[in-house]
N, C-alpha and C positions, 0 to 999 in steps of 0.2 A: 054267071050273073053275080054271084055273091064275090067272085074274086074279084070282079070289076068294080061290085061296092068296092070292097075294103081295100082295091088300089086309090080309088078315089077318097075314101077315106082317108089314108095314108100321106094324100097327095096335100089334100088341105089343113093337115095338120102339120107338116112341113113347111105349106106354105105360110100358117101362122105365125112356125118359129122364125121362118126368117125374115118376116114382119117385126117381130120382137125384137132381134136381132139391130136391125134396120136401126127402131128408133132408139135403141141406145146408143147405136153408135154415134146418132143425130145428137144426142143428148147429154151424153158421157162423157168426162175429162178424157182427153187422148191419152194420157197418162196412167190410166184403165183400161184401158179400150183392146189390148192385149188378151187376159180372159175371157170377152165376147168374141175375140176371132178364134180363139182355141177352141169354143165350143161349134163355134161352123166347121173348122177342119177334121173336129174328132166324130164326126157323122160324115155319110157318102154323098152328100148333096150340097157339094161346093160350087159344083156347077152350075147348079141352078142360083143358087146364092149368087154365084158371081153374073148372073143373068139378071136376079134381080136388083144387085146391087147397082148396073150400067142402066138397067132403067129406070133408077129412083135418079141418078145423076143426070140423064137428058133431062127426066122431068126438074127439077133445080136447075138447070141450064135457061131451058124454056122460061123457066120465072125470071130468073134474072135478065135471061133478055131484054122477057114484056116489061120486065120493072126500069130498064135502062132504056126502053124506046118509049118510057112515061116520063120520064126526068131527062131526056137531053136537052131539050131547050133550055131548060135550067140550069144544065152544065154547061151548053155553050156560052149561057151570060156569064156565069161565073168564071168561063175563062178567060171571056175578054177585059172583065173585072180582073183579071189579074196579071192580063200584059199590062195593063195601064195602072195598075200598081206598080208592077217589075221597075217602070220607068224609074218611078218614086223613089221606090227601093236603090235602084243606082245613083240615085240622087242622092239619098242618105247615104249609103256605102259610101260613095270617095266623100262624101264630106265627113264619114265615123275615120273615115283611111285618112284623110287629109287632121283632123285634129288628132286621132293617135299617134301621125307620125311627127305633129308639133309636141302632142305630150311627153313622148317616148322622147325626143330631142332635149325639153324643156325637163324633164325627169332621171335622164341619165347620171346626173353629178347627186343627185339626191338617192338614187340606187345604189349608186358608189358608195353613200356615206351609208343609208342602208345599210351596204353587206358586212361595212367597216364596224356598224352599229351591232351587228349579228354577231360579227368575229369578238367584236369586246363583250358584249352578251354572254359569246361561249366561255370564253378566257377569263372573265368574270364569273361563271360559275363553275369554272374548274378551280379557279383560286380558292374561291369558296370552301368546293369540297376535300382540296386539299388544305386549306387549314384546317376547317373540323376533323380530317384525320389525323394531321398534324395536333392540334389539342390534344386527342388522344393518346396518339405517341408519346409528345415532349414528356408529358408525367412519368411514363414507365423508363423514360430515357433518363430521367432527373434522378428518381426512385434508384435505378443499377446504378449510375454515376453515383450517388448519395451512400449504396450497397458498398460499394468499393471503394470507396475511402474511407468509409467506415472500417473496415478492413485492413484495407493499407495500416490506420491510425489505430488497429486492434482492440478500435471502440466493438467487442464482440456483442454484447448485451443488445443495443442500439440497433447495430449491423442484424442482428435478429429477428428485432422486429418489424425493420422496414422489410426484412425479406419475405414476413407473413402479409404487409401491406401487399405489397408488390405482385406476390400469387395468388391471393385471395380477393385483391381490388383492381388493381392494375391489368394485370396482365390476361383475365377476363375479355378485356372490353374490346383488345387489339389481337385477340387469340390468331385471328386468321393471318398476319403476315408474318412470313418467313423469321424474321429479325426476330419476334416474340418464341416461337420454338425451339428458335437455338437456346433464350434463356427459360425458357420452362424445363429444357435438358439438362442445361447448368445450374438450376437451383439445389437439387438433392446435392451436386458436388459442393456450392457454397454451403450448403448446411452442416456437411462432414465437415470442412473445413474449420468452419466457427465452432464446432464440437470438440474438433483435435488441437485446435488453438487455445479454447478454453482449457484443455483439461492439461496441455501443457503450461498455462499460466499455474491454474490450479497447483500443478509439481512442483513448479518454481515458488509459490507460496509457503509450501509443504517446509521443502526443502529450505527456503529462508528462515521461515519458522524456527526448527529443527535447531539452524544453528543457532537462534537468537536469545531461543529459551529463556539463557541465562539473565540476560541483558531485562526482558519482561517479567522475569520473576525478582529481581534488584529493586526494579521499580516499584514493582506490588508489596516487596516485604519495606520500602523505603515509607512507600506511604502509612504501613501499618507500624512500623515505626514512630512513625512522627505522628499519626495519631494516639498513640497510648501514650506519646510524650504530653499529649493535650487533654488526654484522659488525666493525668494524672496532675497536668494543673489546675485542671477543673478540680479535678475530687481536694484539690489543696485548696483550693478557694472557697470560700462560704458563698451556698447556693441562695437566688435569689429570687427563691419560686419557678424557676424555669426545669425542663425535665430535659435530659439530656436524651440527646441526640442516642439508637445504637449504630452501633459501628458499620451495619450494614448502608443506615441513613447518611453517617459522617461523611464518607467517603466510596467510592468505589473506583476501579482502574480502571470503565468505561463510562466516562461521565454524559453520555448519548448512545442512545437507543436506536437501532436501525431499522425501517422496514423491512419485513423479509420480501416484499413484493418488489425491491426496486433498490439496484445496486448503490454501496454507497459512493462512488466515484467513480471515475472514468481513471484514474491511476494506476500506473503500475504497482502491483503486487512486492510485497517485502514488508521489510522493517528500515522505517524512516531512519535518515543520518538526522540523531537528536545530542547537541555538546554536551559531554555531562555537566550535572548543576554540582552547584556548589551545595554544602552539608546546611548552611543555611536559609536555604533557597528554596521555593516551592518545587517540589519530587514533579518532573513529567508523568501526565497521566499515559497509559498505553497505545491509547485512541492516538498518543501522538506518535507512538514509535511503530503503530502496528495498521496495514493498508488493508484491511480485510475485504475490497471490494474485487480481487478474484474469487474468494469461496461464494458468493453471493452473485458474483456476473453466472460462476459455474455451474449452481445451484438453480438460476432460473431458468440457463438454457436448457440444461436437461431438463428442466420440468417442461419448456415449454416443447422440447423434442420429444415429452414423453417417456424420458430415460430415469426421471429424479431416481428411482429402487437402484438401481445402478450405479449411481454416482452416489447417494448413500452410504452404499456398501465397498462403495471403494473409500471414499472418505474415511467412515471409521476401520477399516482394515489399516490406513497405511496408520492412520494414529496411532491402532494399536502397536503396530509395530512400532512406532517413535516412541510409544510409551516405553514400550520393553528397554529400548537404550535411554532413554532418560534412567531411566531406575536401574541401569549396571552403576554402580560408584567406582570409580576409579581404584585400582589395585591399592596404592600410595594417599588415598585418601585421608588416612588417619593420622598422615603425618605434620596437616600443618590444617589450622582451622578455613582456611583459603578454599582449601579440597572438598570442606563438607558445605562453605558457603555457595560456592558453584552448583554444587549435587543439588543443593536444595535449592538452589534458585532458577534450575531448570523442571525442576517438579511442578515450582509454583508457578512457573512461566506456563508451561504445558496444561497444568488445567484452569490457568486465569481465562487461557484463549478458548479452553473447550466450553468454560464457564460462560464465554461472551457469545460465543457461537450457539447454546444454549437459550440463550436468553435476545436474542438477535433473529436466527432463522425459525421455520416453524416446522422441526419436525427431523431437521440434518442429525442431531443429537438428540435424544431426550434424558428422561431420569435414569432411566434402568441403566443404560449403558455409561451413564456418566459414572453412577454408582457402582458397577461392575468393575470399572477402571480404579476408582479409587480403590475398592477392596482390595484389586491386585497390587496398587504403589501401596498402598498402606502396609501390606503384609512384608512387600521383598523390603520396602525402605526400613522397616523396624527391624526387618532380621540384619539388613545392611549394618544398620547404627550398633545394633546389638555385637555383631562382628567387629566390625572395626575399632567401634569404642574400647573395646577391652582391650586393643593393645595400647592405647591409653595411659603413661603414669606419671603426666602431667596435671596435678590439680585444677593448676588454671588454665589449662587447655579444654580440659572436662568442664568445668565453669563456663569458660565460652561456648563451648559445644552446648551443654544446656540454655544458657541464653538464645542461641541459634537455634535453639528444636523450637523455645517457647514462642519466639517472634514468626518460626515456620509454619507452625501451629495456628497462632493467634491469624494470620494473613489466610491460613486456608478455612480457617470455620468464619471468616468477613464472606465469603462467598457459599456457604452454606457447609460444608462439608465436616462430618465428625471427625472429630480427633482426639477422645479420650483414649485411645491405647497409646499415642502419643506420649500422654501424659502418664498413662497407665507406666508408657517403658521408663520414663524420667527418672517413677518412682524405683527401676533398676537401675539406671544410671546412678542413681543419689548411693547406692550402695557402693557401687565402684570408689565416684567421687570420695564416698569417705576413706575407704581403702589407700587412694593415693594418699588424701590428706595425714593420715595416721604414717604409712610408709616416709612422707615428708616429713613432718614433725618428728617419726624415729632419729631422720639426722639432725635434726634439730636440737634434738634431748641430746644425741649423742656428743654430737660438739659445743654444747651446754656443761655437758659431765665434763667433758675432754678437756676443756677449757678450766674448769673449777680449780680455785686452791682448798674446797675442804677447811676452809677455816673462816670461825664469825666474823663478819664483817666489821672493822673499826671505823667508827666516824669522829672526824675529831669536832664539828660546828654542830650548828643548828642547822644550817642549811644542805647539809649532808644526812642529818636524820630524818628529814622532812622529805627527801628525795627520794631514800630508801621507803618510809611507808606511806607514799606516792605509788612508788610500784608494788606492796605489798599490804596488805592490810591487818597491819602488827598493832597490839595494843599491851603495854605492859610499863604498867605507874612505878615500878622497882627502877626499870630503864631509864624511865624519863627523867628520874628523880635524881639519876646519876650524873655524877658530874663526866663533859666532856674531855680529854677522849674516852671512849664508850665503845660498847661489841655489842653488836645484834647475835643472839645465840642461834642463829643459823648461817648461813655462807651465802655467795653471791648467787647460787641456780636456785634457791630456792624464789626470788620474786622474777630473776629472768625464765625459770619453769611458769609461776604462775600468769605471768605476763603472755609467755606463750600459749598457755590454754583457752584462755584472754583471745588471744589471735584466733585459734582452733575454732572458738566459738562465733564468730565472728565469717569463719572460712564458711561455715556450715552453713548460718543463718543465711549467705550470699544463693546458697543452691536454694536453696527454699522461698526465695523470691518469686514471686509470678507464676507458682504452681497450682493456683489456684487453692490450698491447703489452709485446713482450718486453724485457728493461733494454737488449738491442741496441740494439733499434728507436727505443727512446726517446733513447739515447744519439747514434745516426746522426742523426737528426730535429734535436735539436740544436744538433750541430755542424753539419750542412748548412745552417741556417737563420744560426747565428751567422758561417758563412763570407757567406752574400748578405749580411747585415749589416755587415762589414767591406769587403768585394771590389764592392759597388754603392752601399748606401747611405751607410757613411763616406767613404765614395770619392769619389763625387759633391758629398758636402757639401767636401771637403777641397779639389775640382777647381772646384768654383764660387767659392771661398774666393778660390783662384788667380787665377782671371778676371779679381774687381774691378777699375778702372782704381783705385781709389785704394790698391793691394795695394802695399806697397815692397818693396826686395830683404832689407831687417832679417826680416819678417816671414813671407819667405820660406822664408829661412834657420831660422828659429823651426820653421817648418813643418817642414822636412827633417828638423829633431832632434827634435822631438814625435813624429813618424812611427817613426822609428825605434826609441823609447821603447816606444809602441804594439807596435811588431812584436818588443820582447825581451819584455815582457809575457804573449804569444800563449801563452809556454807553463804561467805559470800561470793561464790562461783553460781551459788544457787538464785540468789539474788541479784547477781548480774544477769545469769537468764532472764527469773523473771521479769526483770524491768526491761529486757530488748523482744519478749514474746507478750507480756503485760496478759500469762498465765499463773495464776495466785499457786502458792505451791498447795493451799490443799482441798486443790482441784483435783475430782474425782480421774484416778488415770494416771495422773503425773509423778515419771518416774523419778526415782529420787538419785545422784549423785553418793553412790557409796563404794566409788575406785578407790580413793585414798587408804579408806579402812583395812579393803581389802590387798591394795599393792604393799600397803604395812607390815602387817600380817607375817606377805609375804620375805620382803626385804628384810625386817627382823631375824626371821628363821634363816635368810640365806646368810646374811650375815654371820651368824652365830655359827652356823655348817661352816662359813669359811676360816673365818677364827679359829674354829677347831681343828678344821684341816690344815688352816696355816701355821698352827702349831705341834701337831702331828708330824710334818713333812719337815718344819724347823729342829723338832728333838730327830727324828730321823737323822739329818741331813748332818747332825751336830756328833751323832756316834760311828758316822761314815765316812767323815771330811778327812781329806787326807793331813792335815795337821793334826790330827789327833793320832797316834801309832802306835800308843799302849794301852793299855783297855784292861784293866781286873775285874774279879767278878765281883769284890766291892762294890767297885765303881757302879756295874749294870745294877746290884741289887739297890742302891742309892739312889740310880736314875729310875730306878721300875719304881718309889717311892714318890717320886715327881708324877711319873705318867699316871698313878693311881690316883692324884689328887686331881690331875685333869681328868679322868675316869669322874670322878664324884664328882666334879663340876658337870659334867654331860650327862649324869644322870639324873642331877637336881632339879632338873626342868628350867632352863631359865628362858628359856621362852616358850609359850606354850604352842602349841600346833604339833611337835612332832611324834610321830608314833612309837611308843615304846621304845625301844633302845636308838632308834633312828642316831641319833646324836653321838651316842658311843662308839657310830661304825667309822667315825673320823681317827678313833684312835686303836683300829684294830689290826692293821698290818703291824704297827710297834708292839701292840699287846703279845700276838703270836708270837712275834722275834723274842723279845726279853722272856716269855715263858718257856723258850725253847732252849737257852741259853742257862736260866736259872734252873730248871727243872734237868738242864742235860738229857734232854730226853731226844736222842737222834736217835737211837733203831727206831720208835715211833714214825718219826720225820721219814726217816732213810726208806723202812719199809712201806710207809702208805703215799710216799711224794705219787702226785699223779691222779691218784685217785679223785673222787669228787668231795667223798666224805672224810677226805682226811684232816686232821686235825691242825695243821699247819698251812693251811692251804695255801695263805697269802702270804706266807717265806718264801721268798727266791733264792735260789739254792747261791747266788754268784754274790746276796747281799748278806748271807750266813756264814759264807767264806771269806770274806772281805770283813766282817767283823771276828770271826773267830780266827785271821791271822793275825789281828791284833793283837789276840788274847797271848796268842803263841811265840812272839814278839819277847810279850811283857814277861812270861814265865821266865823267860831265858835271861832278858835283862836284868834285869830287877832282883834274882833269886840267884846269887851266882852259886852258890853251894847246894842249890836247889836238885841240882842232877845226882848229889852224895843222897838224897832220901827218897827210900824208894816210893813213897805214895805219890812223889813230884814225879820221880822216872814215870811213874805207871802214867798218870795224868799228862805228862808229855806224849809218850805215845800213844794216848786214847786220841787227844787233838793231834796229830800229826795220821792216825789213821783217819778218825771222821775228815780232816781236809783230803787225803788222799779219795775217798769213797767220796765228796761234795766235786771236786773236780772230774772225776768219774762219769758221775750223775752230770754235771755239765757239759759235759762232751759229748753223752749220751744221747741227750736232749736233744742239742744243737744239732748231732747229726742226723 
């Protein structure tokens, strides 16, 4: 029983699912409806499912039937309502067919133009959008075209910066076709290009430079020139409230300023063909001779490639080096003043440009390095000058040479640059300089002496006396008062000496122009110079005068009063200074003029030694001549009576300066001889000849023989009975021994 419940149980719970089942399916989008059949097949009772599905379907059949056997009459009216439209409807049809097929007739040529309408429509806006790409392109077409003629035209700077338009604007917008790729892969090449172009223009600048130097520093020393020619008419003109211009303001060799942002030209690189001007004519400024807009196209391209350190460092490396051969001077430079204008006018070419390059770009050059350049020209050009100079012994070559350092000078401190060692060396130069001048004026003196007759000057007018103390400044009322003809009590060198000295001072004062030196300094310089001038080189010419062997005591004498003429002179030698330095002489400092005093002095003394000697040498010369052949000792003790009075003359002092016997040594080879002779004292001689301390020293044995066969002569002639007594015999053969023993000794010697 209970099973039979709970089949029937079983039964009617099934049959409610497939009840549930049922009306979803009735109910459910078919689009769902998949999941309610899954859950019928995944149970065992499809069967029945399928049992009750066919008869939920008859039932729905059944309705629609009944539903369609309640409404036929209705669809039969409404069918016959719609044959009898149908008619209608063909009515309408060929008459929609009949006007279509007159539209489509009547519409054909108007389709035609339609499609024609269409095809210009399309063709019209493909035009369209190929101009708008076209716009696009043409610019970057324009741009390369623009590029490369730039190029071509080795406009590089320009050529530059269309090329950053070009990749940064341009070539953007048209990135996508073909034609643009190829030039975004040939841009880095155009930019090497214009790198390696510039920096060859760059070399050729270099290198133009290089040789031009000379030609740019001409110009720059021409204009400093010509303006201290205008300094110094000003300072000659009375000022008239206004303040003078400096020299940095008067003038400079670049009379415009460049931007460093922005090249100054589009020109080739060099040094302009400029005529030379004439010496009257305004000096070209640089700006004209010199195209600096390679180092500035150079300059920015690297900056703007990023490279500027780079080109920096090559910039000042090659300068350096141009420096170094700017500042070799020429082997032969010292030979002709040409040599050192050159040297220094590529100095001052070389840093006018580094000056301008300075003062133009921002940052190619600065101070430090300018100043490290200079230090190095400054040091080798002074040791150069200092070299060369001294082979030098030309006065007025040295003159020019100084003019040339101070105009070299003056043009480098217009542009700032120090140059007190410059000057500093001038003041060795000025040393030199005097050196020659004094070596000059030696020959001067000389063929002044050489030339002399040593005898006072006769004038027979007035207009001959007036001439002479024109050139000398003689004053003497005895003179005057005499009647003409008349003698000035000195000779002709003495106003052509002072005339010269005249000159000398006048040679010096020339060096001492424009050294910037105080009127002290110049006044001290000189007199110090015109003192060596008096106290070495008159001096020596005066003392060689002396020496001659054909000098007499007349012209001696001449000498003593010329000299002294010379030394009352000195003081208006003094007063010629003063009035060309317009230094009062007693101004603390100021050296005095006391050559003459002491070239007196000297000449006196020499004098007086020559005298002596020339009379020493003359009684010598007068006991040895061969026309003298007999000789007693009378005789010598007669002439030793002479030579003692020249003795007491040499020792009376007649001039003072000399030291103790100094004077007597003029007559002491004669002394020794005649004591030797008189006293007969040859074993002495014989035995100590040789020695140092012997007592005969200055006897030569061949001048003691030569007067003692005089003596041997005379015995024999003179004495004919002389040989009958024997003190004669004995004394014959004493002299005939001592000559045999002197010629002995001679032989001995020599061999």
């Amino acid at each position: 029983m209970e099973r039979v419940k709970m089949a029937e149980a079983e039964s009617l719970e099934t049959a409610a699912e497939h009840e549930r089942i049922l009306r979803e399916i009735e109910s459910t989008d078919t689009a769902c409806i998949g999941p309610t059949l899954r859950s019928v097949y995944d149970g065992e009772e499809h069967g029945r499912f399928m049992e009750k599905l066919e008869t939920r379907i008859r039932n729905h059949d059944r309705e629609i039937e009944k539903m369609c056997n309640f409404h036929y009459q209705g669809f039969v009216d409404s069918i016959t309502e719609l044959l009898k439209v149908r008619g209608e409807a063909q009515k309408l049809k060929n008459q929609v067919t009949d006007t279509n097929r007159k539209l489509q007739h009547e519409g054909k040529e108007l389709v035609i133009a339609m499609e024609e309408l269409k095809q210009c429509r399309l063709q019209q806006r493909n035009i369209s959008a190929t101009v708008d790409k076209l716009m696009l392109c043409l610019p970057v077409l324009e741009m390369y075209s623009k590029l490369r003629e730039q190029m071509k035209t080795k406009r590089h700077y320009p050529a530059l910066k269309t090329l950053e338009h070009l990749e940064h604007t341009y070539l953007p917008q048209v990135s996508h076709y073909r034609f643009c790729k190829v030039m975004v892969d040939n841009i880095p090449k155009l930019r090497e290009e214009i790198k390696d172009v510039s920096m060859s223009d760059l070399k050729d600048f270099l290198e133009s430079i290089r040789k031009h130097s000379d030609k740019i520093g001409e110009t720059a020393m021409k204009q400093a020139q010509q303006q201290r020619n205008l300094d110094n008419i000003i300072l000659q003109q009375p000022r008239i409230g206004s303040k003078r211009k400096s020299k940095k303001e008067a003038y400079t060799i670049f009379d415009t300023e460049i931007e460093s942002t922005s090249p100054k030209s589009e020109q080739d690189s060099g040094i302009l063909d400029v005529e030379d001007e004439e010496d009257d004519e305004e000096v070209p400024g640089a700006q004209d001779l010199v195209d600096f807009s390679p180092v500035y196209r150079c300059l920015h391209i690297y900056s703007v490639l990023g490279a500027r350190e780079t080109f920096e460092n090559y910039y000042r490396k090659q300068r350096r080096k141009q420096a170094r051969l700017v500042l070799q001077p020429p082997s032969n430079m010292h030979e002709t003043l040409d040599g050192y204008r050159k040297y220094f006018n590529q100095i001052v070419g070389f840093f006018v440009v580094e000056d301008h390059i300075l003062h133009t770009t921002q940052g190619l050059v600065n101070r430090a390095y300018i100043d490290e350049l200079w230090e190095m020209a400054l040091s080798k050009t002074i040791a150069a000058l200092r070299t060369h100079s001294s082979y030098c012994s030309d006065p007025n070559l040295v003159l020019d040479l100084k003019n040339l350092i101070v105009l070299f000078a003056d043009t480098l401190q217009v542009y700032g640059f120090p140059v007190n060692q410059l000057f500093d060396m001038l003041l060795e130069i000025r040393d030199q300089y005097s050196e020659t001048l004094l070596k000059k004026w030696s020959g001067i003196f000389r063929n002044i002496l050489d030339s002399d007759n040593y005898s006072p000057i006769p004038v027979t007018s007035e207009e001959m006396y007036k001439k002479v103390i024109g050139q000398f400044p003689f004053q003497d009322a005895e003179l005057e008062k005499q009647p003409f003809p008349k003698k000035f009590p000195f000779s002709e060198f003495v106003p052509k000496v002072y005339n010269q000295i005249k000159e000398f001072i006048y040679a010096c004062l020339k060096f001492s122009e424009d050294l910037h030196l105080s009127s002290t300094e110049v006044d001290d310089m000189i007199r110090k110079s015109t003192n060596l001038l008096l106290t070495r080189t008159l001096s020596n010419s005066l003392q060689n005068v002396i020496k001659r062997k054909n000098i007499g005591l007349t012209e001696l004498v001449q000498i003593i009063i010329n000299t002294t003429h010379l030394e009352k002179s000195c003081k208006y030698l003094e007063e010629f200074i003063t009035n060309i330095t317009n230094v009062l002489p007693e101004t603390v400092h100021t050296t005095k003029l006391y050559g003459t005093t002491t070239f007196k002095g000297k000449v006196a003394q020499t004098a007086c030694m020559s005298a002596c000697k020339h009379l020493a040498t003359s009684l010598m010369q007068l006991l040895l001549e061969a026309e003298v052949r007999q000789l007693t000792l009378g005789a010598l003790q007669q002439f030793n009576l002479d030579v003692r009075e020249c003795e007491q003359f040499a020792r009376s002092g007649p001039v003072p300066g000399f030291q103790e016997d100094t004077l007597q040594l003029a007559f002491i080879d004669l002394r020794q001889l005649l004591d030797l002779f008189i006293q007969w004292d040859w074993s002495t001689y014989l035995a100590d000849y040789g020695q140092p301390t012997c007592k005969y020293l200055r006897v030569n044995p061949v001048t003691a023989l030569t007067l003692l066969e005089k003596m041997k002569d005379t015995s024999r002639k003179n004495n004919m009975f002389a040989q009958f007594r024997k003190n004669e015999r004995d004394k014959q053969k004493l002299i005939d021994t001592v000559a045999k023993q002197l010629r002995g000794l001679i032989s001995s010697h020599h061999s």
